[in-house]
N, CA, C and O atoms as a MOPAC input file, in Angstrom:
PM7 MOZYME 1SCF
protein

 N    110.20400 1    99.85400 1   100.44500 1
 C    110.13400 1    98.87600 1   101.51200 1
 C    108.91700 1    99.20700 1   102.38700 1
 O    108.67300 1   100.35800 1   102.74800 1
 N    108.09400 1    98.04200 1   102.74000 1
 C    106.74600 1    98.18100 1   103.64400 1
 C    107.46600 1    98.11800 1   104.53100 1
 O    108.41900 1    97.34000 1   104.50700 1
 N    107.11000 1    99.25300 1   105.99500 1
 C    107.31000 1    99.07000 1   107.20000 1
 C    106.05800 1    99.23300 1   108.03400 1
 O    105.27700 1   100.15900 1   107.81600 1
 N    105.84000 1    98.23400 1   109.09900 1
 C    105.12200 1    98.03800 1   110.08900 1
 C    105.33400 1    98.53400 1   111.57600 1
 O    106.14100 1    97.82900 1   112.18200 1
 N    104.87200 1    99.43800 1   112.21000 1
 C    105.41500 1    99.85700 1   113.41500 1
 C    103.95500 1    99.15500 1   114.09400 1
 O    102.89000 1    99.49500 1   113.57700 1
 N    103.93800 1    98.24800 1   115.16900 1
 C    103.20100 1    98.46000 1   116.18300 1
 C    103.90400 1    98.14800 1   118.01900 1
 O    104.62900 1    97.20600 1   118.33700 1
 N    103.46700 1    99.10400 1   118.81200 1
 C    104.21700 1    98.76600 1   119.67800 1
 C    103.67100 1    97.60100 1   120.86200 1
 O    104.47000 1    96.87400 1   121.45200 1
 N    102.54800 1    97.56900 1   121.04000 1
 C    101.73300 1    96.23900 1   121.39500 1
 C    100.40100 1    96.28200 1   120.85300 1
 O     99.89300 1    97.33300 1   120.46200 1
 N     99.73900 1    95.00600 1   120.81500 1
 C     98.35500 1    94.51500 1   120.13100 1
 C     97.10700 1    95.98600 1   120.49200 1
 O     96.27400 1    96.42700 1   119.70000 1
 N     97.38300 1    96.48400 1   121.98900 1
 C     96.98600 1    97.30100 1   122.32100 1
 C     96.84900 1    98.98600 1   122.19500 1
 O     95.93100 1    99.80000 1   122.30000 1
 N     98.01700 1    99.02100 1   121.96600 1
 C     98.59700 1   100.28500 1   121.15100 1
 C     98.16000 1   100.81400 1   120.00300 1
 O     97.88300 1   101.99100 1   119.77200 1
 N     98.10300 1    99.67000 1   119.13300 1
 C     97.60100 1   100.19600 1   117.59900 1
 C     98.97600 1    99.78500 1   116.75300 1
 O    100.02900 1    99.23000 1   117.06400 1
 N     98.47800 1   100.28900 1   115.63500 1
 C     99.34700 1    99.65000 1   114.37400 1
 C     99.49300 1   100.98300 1   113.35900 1
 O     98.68900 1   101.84200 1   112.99800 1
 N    100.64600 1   100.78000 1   113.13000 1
 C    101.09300 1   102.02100 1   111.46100 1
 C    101.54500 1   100.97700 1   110.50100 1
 O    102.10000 1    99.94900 1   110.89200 1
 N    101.29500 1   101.25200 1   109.15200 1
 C    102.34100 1   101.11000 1   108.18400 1
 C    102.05400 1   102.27900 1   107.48400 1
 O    101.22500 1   103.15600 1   107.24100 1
 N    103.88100 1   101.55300 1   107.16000 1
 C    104.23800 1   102.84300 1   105.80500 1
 C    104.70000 1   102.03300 1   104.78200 1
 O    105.44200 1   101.05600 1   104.67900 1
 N    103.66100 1   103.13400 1   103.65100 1
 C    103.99800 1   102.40600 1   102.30800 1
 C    104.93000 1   103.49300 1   101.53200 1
 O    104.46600 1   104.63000 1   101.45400 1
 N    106.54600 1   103.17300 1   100.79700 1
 C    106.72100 1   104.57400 1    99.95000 1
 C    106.30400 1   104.43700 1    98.56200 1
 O    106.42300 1   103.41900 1    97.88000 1
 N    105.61400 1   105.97400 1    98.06700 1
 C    104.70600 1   106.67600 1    96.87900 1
 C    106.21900 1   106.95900 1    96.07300 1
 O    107.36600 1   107.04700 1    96.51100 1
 N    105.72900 1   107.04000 1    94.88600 1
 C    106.63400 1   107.51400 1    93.75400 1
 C    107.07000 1   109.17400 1    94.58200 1
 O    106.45400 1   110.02100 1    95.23000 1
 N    108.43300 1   108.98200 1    94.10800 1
 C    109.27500 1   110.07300 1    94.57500 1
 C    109.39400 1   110.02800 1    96.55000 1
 O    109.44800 1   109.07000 1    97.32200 1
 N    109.39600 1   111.60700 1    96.80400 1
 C    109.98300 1   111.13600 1    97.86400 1
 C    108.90000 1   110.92700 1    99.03400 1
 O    109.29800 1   110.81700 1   100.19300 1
 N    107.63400 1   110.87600 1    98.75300 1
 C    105.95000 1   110.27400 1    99.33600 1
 C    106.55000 1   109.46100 1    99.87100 1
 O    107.47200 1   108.77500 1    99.43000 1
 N    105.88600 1   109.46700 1   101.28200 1
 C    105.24100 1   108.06800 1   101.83700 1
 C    104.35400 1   108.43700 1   102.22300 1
 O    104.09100 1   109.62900 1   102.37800 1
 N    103.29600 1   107.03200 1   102.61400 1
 C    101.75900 1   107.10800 1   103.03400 1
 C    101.91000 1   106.48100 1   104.37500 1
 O    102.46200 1   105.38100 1   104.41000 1
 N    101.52200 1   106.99100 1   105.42000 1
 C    101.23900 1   106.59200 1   106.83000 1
 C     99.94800 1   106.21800 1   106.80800 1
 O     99.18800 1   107.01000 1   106.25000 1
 N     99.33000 1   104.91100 1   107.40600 1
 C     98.26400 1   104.42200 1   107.55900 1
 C     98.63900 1   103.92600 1   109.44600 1
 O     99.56000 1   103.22100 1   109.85800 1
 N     97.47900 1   104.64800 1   110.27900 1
 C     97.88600 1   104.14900 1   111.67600 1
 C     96.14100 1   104.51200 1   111.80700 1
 O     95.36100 1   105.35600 1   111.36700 1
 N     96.08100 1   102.69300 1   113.15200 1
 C     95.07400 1   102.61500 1   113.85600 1
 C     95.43300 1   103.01900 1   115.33400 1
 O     96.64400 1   103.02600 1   115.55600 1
 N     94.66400 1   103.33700 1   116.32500 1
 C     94.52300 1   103.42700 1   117.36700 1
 C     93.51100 1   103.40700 1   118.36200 1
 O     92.53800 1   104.12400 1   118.12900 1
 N     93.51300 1   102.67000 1   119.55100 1
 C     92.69500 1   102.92900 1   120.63200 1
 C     91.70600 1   104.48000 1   120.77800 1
 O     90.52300 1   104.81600 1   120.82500 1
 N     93.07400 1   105.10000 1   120.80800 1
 C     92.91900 1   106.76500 1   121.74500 1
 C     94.14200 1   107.49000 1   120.86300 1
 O     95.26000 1   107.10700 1   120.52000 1
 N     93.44700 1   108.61800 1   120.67900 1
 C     94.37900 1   109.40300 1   120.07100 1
 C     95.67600 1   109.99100 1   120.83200 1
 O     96.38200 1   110.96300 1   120.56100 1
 N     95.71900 1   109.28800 1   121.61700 1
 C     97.24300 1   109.98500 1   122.68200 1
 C     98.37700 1   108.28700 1   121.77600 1
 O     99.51400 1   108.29700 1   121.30400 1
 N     97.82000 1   107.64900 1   121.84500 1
 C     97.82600 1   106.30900 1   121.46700 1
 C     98.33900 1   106.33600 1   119.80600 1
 O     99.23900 1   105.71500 1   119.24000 1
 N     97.74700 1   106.93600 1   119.50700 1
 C     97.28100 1   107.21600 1   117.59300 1
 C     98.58100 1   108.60000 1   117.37500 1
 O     99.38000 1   108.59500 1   116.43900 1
 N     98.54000 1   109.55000 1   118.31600 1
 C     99.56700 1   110.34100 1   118.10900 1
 C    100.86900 1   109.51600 1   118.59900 1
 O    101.77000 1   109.39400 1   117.76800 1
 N    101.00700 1   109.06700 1   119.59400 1
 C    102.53600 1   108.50100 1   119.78000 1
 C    103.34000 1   107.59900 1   118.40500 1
 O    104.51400 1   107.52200 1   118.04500 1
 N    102.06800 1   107.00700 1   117.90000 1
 C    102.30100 1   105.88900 1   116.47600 1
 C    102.84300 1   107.06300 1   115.51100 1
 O    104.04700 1   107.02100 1   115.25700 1
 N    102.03200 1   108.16900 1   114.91400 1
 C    102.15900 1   109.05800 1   114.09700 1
 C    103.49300 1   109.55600 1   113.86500 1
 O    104.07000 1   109.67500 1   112.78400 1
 N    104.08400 1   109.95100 1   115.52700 1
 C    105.31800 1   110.92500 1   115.69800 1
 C    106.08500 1   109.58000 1   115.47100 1
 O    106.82700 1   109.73400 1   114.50000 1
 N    106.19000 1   108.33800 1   115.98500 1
 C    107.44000 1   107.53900 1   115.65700 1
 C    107.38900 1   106.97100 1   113.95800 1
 O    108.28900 1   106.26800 1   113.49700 1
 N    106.65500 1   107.23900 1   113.46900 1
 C    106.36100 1   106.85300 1   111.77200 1
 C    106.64000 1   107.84200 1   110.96000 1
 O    106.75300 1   107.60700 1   109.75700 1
 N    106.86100 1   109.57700 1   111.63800 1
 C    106.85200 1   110.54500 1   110.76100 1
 C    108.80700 1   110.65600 1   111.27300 1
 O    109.63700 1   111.04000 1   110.45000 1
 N    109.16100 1   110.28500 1   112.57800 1
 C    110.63500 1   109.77300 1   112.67200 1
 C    111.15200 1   108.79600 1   111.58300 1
 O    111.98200 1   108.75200 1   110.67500 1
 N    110.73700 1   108.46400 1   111.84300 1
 C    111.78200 1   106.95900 1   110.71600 1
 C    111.41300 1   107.28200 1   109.16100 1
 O    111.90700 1   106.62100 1   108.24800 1
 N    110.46000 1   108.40600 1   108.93000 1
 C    110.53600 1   108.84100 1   107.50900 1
 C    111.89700 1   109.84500 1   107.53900 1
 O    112.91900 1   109.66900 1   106.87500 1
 N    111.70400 1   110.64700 1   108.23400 1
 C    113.23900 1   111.64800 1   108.44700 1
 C    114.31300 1   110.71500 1   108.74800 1
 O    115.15200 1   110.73400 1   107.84700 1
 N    114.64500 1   109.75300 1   109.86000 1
 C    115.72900 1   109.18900 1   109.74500 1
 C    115.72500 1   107.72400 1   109.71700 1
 O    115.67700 1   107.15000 1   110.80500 1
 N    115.77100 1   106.98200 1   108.56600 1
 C    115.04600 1   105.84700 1   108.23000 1
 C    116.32600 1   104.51900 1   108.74700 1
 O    116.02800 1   103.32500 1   108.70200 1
 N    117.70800 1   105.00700 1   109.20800 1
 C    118.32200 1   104.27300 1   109.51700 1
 C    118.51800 1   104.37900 1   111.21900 1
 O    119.38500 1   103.65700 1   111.71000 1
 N    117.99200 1   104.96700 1   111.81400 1
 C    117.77200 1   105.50000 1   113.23100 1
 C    116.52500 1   105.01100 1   113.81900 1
 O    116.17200 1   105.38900 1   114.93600 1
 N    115.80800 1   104.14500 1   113.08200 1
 C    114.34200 1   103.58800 1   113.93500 1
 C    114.74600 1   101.97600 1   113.62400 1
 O    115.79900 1   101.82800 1   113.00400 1
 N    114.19200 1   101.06600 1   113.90300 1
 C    114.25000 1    99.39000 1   113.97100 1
 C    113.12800 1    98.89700 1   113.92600 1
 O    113.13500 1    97.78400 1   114.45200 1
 N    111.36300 1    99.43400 1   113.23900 1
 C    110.41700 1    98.63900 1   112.51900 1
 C    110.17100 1    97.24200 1   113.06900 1
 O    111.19700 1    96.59700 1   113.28400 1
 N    109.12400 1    96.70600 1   113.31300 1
 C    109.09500 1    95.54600 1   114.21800 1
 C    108.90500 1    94.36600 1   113.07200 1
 O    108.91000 1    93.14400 1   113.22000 1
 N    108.74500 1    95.11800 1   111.95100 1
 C    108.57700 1    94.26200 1   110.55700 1
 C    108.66500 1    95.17100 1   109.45200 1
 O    108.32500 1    96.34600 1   109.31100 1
 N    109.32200 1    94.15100 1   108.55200 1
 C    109.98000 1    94.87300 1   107.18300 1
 C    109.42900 1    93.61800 1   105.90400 1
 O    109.52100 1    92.39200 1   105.97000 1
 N    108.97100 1    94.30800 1   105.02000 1
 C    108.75100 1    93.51800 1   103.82100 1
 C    109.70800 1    93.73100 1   102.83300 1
 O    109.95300 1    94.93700 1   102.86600 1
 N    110.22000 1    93.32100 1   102.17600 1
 C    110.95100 1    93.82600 1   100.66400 1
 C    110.34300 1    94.38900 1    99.56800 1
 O    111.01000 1    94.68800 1    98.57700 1

């Protein structure tokens, strides 16, 4: 499942794509790296607990 985290237009944008086995690939833009780290830590969350985050968009 593609997930999209962004928290406003301003903020920046992650997705995560999952890799064969138990991979995923984090792809995140940002302003500022305070910005770019906040995206990182909530994308490397919802890989550990993937039913505990709510993704602002989900692909199938």
């Amino acid at each position: 499942m593609l997930r999209i985290f962004d928290l406003t237009p301003d903020d920046g944008h992650a997705l995560l794509a999952p890799l064969a086995g138990p991979a995923t690939l984090v792809t995140a833009a940002a302003p500022d790296g305070h910005r770019l780290r906040r995206l990182l830590n909530t994308a490397q969350a919802a890989t550990r607990h993937p039913a505990s985050t709510s993704p602002t968009h989900s692909e199938p």
